[in-house]
C-alpha positions as CSV (number, residue, x, y, z in Angstrom):
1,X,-3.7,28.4,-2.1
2,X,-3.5,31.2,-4.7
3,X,-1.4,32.9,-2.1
4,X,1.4,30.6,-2.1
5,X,1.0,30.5,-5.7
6,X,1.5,34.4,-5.8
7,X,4.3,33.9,-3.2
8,X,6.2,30.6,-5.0
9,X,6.0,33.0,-8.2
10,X,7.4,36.2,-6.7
11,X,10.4,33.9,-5.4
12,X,10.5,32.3,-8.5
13,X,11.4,35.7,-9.9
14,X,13.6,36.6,-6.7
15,X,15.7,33.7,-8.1
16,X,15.6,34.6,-11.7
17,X,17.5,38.0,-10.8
18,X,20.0,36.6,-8.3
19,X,20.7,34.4,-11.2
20,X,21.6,36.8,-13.5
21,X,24.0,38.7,-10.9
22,X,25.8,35.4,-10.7
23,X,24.9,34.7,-7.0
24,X,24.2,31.2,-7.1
25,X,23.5,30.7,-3.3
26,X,21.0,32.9,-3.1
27,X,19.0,32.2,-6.5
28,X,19.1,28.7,-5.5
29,X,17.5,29.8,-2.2
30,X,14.7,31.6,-3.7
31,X,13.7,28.7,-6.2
32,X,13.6,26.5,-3.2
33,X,11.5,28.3,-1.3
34,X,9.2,28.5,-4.7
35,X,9.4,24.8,-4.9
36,X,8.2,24.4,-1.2
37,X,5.7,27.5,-2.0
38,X,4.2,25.8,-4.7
39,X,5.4,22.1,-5.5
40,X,4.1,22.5,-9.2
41,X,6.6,25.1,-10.2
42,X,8.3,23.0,-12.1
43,X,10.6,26.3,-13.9
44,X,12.0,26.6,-10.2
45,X,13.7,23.0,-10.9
46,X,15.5,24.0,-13.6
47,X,16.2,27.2,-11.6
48,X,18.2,25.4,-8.9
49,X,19.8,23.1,-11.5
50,X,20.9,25.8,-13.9
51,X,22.2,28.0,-10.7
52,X,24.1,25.0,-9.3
53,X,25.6,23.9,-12.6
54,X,27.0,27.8,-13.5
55,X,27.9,27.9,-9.7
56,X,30.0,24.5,-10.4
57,X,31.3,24.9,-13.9
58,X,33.4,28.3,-14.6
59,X,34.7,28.2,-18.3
60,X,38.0,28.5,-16.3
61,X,38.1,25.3,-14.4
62,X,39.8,22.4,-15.8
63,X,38.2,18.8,-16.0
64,X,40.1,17.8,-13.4
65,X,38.6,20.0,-10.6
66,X,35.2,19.3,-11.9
67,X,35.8,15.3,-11.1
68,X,37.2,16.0,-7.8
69,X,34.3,18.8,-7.1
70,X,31.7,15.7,-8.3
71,X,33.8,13.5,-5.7
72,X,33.9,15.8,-3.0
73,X,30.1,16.5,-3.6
74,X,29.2,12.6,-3.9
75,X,31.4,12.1,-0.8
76,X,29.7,14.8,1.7
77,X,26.5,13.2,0.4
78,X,27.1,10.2,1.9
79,X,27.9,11.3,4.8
80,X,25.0,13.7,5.1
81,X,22.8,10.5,5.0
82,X,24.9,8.9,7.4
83,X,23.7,11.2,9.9
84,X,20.5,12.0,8.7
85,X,20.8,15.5,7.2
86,X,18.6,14.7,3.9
87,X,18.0,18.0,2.9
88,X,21.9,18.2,3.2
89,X,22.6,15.1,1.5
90,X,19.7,16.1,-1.3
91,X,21.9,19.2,-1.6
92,X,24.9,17.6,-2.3
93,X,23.8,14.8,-4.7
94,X,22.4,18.2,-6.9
95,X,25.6,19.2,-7.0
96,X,27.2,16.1,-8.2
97,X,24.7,16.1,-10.7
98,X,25.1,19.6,-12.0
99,X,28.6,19.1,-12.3
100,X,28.9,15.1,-14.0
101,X,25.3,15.5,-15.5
102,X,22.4,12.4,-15.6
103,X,23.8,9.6,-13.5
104,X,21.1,6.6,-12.6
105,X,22.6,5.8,-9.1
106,X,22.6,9.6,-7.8
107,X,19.2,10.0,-9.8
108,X,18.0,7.0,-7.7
109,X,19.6,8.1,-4.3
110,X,17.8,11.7,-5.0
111,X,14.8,9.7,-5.2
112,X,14.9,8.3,-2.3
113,X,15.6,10.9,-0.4
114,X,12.9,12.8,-1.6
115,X,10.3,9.9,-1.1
116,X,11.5,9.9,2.6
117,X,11.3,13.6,2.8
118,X,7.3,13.7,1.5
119,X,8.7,16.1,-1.4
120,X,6.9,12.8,-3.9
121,X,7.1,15.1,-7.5
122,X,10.7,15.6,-6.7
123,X,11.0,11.3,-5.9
124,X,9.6,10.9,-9.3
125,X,11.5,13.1,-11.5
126,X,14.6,11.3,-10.2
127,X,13.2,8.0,-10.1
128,X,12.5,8.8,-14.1
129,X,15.4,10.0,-14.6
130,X,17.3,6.9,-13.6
131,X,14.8,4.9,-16.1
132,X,15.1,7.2,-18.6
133,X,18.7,5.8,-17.9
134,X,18.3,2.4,-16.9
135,X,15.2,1.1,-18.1
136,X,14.9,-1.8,-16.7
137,X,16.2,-0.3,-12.9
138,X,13.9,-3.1,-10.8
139,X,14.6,-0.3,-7.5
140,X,13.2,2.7,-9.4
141,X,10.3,0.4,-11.2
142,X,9.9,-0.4,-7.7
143,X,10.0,2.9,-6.0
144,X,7.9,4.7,-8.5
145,X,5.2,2.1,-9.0
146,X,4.7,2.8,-5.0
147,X,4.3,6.5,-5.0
148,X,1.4,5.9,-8.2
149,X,-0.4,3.5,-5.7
150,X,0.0,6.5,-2.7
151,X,-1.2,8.8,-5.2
152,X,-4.2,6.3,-6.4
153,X,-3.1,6.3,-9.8
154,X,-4.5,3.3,-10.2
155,X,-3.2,2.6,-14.0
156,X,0.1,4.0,-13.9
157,X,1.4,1.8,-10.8
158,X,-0.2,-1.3,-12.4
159,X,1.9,-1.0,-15.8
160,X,5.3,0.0,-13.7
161,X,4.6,-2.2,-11.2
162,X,4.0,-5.2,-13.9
163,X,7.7,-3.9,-15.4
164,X,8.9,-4.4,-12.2
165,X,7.3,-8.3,-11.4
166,X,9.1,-9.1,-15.0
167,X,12.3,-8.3,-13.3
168,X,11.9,-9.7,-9.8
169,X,8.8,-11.8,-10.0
170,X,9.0,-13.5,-6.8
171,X,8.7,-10.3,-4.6
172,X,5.2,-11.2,-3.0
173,X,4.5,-8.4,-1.4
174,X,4.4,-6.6,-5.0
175,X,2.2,-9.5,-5.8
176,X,-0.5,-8.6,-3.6
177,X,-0.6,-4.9,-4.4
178,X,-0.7,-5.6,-7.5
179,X,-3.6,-7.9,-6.9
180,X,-5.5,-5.2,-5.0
181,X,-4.7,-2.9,-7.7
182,X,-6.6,-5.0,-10.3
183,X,-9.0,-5.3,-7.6
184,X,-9.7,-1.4,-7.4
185,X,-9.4,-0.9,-11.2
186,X,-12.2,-3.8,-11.5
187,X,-14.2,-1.9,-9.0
188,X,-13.2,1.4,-10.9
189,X,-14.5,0.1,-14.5
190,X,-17.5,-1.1,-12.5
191,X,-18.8,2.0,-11.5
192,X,-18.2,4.0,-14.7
193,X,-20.3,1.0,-16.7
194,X,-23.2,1.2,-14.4
């Protein structure tokens, strides 16, 4: 473990210097190879965002080529999930939001993806990002509320999960987890009284 720590780090710093030689490609690389090294590394994030916004947005470019580069970008992930390229469609969705900045819908598709790819810190900083948005987003509430209950955090799925019943309260199978969620918590308190 303190391996890949040692290894997500060195990366990490791999990417810092490709960085500041302007080669966006590679920098990006190296941070996601420190993200899969070492999930937690949370500075690699911003790595690949900063390199994939200044790889996106020369001083030079006009406004106009950024929309069509966020439209090309939004396109090509579409139809990377079409034909289930994830990773691909991950990608591209980053790069639409590096060049339009926070959008809920793209932050919501980017936690999707992630959620189906196992990569569940990187579902959850998008799924907060599109409430941090969209408050209220019932799919996110959703989404996130189910990745707490994989992750037995007990507490934080119930309040999300409750947001979510306030929006769509006749989704039964939400019900029930809920339900079971009290149910554990009840059990939880339980054991720490006794």
């Amino acid at each position: 473990m303190e391996m890949n720590k040692a290894n997500a780090e060195q990366s990490y710093q791999k990417g810092l210097m490709a960085l500041e030689k302007n080669q966006y490609d590679y920098a990006i690389q190296h941070f996601k190879s420190a993200l899969s090294l070492d999930p937690n590394l949370r500075n690699a994030r911003g790595g690949i965002l900063l390199a994939r916004s200044r790889k996106l947005k020369k001083p030079e470019t006009p406004a106009s080529s950024l929309t069509f580069c966020a439209a090309i970008s939004l396109w090509k992930a579409f139809f990377f999930e079409k034909i289930k390229k994830l990773e691909n469609a991950a990608d591209s969705y980053e790069d639409s939001l590096a060049v339009m900045g926070p959008q809920p819908q793209v932050h919501l598709r980017l936690g999707e993806i992630y959620l189906k790819l196992n990569q569940l810190n990187d579902a959850m900083e998008n799924l907060h990002g599109t409430l941090k948005l969209v408050p209220d987003h019932a799919l996110a509430l959703r989404n996130l509320g189910e990745i707490y209950l994989h992750q037995g955090h007990l507490k934080e799925a119930r309040q999300v999960l409750d947001q979510y019943l306030k929006i769509v309260p006749t989704d039964s199978k939400i019900t029930n987890e809920l339900k079971n969620v009290e149910a554990m918590l009840t059990i939880e308190r339980g054991r720490l009284q006794a």
